[in-house]
MARLUMTI-30318 format. One record per residue (C-alpha): x, y, z; residue number from 1. Coordinates in steps of 0.05 Angstrom, whole numbers, plus 5000, padded with zeros to 4 digits. Last residue first. Layout:
<recs>
      X      Y      Z   num
      X      Y      Z   NUM
...
</recs>
This chain:
<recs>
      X      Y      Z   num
   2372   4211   6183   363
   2317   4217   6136   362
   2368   4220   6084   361
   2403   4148   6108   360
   2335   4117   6093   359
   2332   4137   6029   358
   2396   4111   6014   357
   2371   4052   6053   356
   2309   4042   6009   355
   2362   4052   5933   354
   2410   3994   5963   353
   2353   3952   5986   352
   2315   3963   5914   351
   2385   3958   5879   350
   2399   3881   5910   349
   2323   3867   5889   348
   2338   3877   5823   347
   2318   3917   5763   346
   2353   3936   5710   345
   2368   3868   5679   344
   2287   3862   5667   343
   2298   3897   5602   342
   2357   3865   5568   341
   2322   3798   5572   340
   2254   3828   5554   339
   2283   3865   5487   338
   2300   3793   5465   337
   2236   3766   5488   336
   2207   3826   5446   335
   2247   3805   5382   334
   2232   3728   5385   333
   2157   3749   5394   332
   2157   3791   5339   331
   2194   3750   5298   330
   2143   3691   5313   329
   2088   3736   5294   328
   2014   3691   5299   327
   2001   3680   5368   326
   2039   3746   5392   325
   1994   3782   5337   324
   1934   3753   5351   323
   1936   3779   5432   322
   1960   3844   5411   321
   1896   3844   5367   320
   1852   3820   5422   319
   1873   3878   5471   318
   1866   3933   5416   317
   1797   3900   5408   316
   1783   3895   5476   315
   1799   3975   5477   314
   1793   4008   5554   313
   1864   3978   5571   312
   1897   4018   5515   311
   1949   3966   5491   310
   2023   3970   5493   309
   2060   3902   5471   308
   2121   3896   5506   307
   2196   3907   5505   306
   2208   3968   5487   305
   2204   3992   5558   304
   2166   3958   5611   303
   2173   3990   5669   302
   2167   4061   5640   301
   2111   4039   5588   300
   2071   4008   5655   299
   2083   4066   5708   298
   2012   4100   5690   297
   1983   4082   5623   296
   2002   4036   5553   295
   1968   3978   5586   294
   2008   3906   5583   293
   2023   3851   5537   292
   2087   3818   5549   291
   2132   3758   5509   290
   2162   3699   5561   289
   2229   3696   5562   288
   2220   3689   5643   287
   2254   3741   5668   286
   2209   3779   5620   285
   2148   3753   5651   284
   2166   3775   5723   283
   2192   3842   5695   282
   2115   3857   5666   281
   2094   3817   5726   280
   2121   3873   5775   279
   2074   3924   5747   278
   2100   3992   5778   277
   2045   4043   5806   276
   1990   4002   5770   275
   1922   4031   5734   274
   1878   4020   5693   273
   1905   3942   5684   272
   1927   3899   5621   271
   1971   3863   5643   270
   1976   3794   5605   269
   2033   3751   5598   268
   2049   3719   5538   267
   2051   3643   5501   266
   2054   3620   5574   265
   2107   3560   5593   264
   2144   3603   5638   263
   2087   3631   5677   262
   2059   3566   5687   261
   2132   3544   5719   260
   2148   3603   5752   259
   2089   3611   5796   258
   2083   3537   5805   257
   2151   3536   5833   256
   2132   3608   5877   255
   2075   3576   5906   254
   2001   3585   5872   253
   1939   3622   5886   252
   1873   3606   5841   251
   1878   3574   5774   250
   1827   3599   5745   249
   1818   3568   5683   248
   1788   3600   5615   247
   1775   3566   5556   246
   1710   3530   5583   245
   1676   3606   5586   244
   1684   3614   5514   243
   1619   3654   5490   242
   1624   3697   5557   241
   1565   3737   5584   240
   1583   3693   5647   239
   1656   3713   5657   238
   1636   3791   5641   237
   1580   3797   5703   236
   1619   3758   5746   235
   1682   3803   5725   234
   1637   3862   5742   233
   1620   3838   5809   232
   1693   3821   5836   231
   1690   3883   5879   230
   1738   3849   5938   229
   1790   3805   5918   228
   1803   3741   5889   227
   1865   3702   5893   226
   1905   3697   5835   225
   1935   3664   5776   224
   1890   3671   5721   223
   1900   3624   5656   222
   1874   3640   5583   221
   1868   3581   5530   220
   1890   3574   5461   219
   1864   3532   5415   218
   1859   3584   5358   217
   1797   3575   5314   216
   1799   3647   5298   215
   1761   3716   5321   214
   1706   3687   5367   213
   1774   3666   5421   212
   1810   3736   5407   211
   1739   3772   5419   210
   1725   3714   5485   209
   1800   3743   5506   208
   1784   3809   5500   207
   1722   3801   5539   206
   1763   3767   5596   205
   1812   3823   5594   204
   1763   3882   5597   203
   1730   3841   5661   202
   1795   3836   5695   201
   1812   3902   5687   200
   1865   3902   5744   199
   1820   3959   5776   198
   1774   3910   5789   197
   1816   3858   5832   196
   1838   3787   5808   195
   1894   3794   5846   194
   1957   3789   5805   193
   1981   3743   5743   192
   1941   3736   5683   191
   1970   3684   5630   190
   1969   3658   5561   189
   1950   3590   5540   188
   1975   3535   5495   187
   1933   3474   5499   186
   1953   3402   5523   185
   1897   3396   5561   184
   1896   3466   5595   183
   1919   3459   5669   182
   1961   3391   5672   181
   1981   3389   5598   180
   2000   3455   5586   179
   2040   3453   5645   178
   2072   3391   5630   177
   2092   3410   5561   176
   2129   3466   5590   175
   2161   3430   5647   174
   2185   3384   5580   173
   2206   3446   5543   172
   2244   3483   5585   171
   2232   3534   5636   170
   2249   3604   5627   169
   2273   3646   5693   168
   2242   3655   5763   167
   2272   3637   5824   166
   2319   3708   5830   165
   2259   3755   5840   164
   2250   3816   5798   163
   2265   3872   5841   162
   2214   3939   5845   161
   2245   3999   5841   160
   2255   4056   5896   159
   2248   4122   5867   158
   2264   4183   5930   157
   2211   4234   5934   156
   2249   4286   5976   155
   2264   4332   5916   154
   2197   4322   5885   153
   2172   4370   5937   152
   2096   4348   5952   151
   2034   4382   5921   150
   1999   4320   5957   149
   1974   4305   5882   148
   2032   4337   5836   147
   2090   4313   5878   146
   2057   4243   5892   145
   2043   4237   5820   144
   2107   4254   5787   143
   2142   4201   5852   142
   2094   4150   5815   141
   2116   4153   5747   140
   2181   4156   5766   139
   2174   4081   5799   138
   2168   4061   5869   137
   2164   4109   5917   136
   2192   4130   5974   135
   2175   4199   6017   134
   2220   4241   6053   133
   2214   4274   6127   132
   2135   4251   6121   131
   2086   4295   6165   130
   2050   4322   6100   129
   2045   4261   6054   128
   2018   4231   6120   127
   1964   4278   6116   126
   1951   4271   6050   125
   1942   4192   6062   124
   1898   4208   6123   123
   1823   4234   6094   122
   1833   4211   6026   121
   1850   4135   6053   120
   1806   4133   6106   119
   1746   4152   6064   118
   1765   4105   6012   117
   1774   4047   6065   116
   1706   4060   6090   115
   1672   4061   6012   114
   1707   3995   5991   113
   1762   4013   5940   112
   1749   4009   5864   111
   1712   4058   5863   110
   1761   4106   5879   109
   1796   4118   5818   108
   1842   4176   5821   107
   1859   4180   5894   106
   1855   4109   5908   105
   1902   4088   5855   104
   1963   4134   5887   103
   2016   4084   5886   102
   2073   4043   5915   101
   2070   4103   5974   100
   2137   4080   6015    99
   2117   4117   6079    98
   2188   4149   6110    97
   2173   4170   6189    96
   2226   4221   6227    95
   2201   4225   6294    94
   2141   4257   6339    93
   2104   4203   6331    92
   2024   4209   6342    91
   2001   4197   6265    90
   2046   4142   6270    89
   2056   4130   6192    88
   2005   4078   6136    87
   2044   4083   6075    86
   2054   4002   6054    85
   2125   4000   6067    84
   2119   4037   6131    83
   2196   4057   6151    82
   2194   4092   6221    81
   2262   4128   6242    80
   2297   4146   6313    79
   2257   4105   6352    78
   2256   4133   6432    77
   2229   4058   6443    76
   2172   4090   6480    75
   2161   4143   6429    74
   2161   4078   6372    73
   2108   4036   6422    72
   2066   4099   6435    71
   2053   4125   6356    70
   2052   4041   6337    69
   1980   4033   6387    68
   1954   4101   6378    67
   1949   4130   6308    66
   1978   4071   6272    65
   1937   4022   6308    64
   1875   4046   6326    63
   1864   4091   6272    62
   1879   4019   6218    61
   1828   3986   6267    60
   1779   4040   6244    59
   1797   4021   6179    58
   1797   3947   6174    57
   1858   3903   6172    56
   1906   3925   6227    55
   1907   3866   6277    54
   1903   3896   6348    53
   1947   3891   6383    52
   2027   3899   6376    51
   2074   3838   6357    50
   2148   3856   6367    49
   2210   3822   6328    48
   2265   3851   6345    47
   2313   3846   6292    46
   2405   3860   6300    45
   2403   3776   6306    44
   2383   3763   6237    43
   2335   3757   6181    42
   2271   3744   6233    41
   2228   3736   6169    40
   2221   3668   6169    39
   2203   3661   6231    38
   2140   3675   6223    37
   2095   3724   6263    36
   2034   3721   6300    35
   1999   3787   6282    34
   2000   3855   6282    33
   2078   3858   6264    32
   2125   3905   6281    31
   2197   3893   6262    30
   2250   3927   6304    29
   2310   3937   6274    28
   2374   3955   6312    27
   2440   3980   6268    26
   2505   3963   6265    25
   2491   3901   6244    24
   2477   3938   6174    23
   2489   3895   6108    22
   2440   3840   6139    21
   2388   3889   6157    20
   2380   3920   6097    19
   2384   3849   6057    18
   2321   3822   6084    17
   2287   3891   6098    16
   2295   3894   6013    15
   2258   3826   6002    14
   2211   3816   6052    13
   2182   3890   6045    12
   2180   3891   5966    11
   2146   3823   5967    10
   2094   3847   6023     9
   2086   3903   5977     8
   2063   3850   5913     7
   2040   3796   5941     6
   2068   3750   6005     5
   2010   3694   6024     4
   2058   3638   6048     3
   2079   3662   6113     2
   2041   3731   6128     1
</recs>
């Protein structure tokens, strides 16, 4: 959808954007269940075709995938499906490659709406089991997939996440602004992502009021994001808060304003249960900017030496991370350092290159 592109609607843009360019050979059709932008008609070897009805609830998610796409891709005599966000043509008797980002709503469920839970658990293994090869994006994940849908790790193919080519450090007098326009002049650190429950949204915010209680600090603690469903515990955490007015939420913002608050944070701040890659981790180093983030799942593989690892269930081990990027300067001068290096290894150049590989093996 123009405009509202997170983290796999990033992935999908991004590598389908160079895939098709580098093979005219080749005829892509894009389905969409929706009006479409143009934007995202790359070149003349796309089709573009919008199929009824829109897929977001889980008995429309049956309808679409398991009837609707299943005809269209028989019809077309389709040779491969590629669902970036998993969901395959139960019906299609083709090769299909889901790219499974991760497997959060296997291991912590309740953080997922009780019908899209049951849908999930009831069709994710089974499209594990029709899939020619699986994609994933990080080795963390691909260990998962093989060990949960008992799936041969040979045919799980790791497709990083880019880092995208707008971002990068912002001088001083952007930074100034920033500070300025959204904190009074205050230094801040920064929460990018939905503000979703299995972020740890709620852990974060009581960190930050422990950080806040700790010192006379000025800093302030900015959330880009739009909200998502199960918000009740960060409620419940915002308002038992001793330093409520230190906190903005800043709400969804274009790429600029993206990189230009995230660039003038003191650190970034990821400190989820759970994520199958953690783009902001490479987001933030792109940006010079120093990272704290969850020692658990894909996060130490993504982010290397270059970050602060904290146990996401500790406020305290959050706080202290948080006091010693405010207080360290050679600590932060060394992990912005170890950032630069870091974020090198992933681009969104390699994530088209590694998807068509994968591609090419179904084929």
């Amino acid at each position: 959808m123009p405009g509202k592109l997170e983290g796999i609607g990033w992935f999908t843009f991004q590598s389908f954007k160079r895939i098709v360019k580098a093979h005219p050979e080749h005829r892509f059709y894009f389905l969409f269940d929706r009006k479409y932008g143009k934007e995202f008609l790359f070149a003349d070897n796309i089709e573009p075709v919008e199929l009824f009805p829109p897929a977001r609830h889980p008995l429309l998610y049956y309808i679409y995938f398991e009837h609707v796409v299943s005809r269209y891709l028989q019809k077309e005599g389709v040779d491969l499906f590629v669902s970036p966000d998993g969901f395959l043509a139960g019906r299609f008797g083709g090769a299909q490659l889901p790219v499974f980002h991760d497997l959060n709503f296997m291991h912590q469920p309740q953080f997922i709406p009780w019908l899209t839970r049951k849908y999930y658990h009831s069709y994710f293994p089974k499209y594990a089991a029709m899939a020619k090869r699986i994609a994933t994006v990080s080795e963390y994940s691909k260990k998962d997939i093989e060990q949960t849908f008992s799936y041969p790790a040979e045919r799980i193919d790791v497709v990083y996440n880019g880092v995208h080519a707008f971002l990068g450090p912002v001088d001083k007098e952007t930074a100034h602004a920033v500070r300025e326009d959204l904190c009074d002049g205050a230094p801040f650190f920064v929460y990018i992502g939905a503000l979703h429950r299995r972020k740890n949204i709620d852990g974060l915010l009581r960190a930050f009021d422990l950080f806040k209680s700790n010192n006379q600090l000025p800093h302030k603690l900015v959330l880009i994001g739009a909200t998502m469903f199960g918000t009740g515990d960060l409620k419940k955490a915002y308002r038992a808060m001793k330093n409520q007015s230190d906190v903005v939420f800043a709400g969804r913002k274009d790429d600029k304003a993206v990189r230009d608050i995230l660039g003038s944070a003191e650190a970034l701040l990821l400190v989820s249960h759970f994520e199958g890659f953690g783009v902001p981790i490479i987001e933030a180093m792109k940006c010079e900017v120093p990272v704290i983030a969850s020692g658990v799942t894909s996060m130490p593989e993504v982010a290397g030496d270059a970050a602060l690892l904290v146990d996401p269930l500790s406020v305290e081990q959050i706080a202290g991370a948080m006091i010693q990027i405010t207080q360290d300067n050679s600590l932060r001068n060394v992990l912005i350092e170890r950032g630069r290096e870091q974020c090198r290894k992933f681009s969104w150049d390699l994530t088209a290159k590694r998807l068509w590989e994968s591609m090419e093996k179904c084929l």
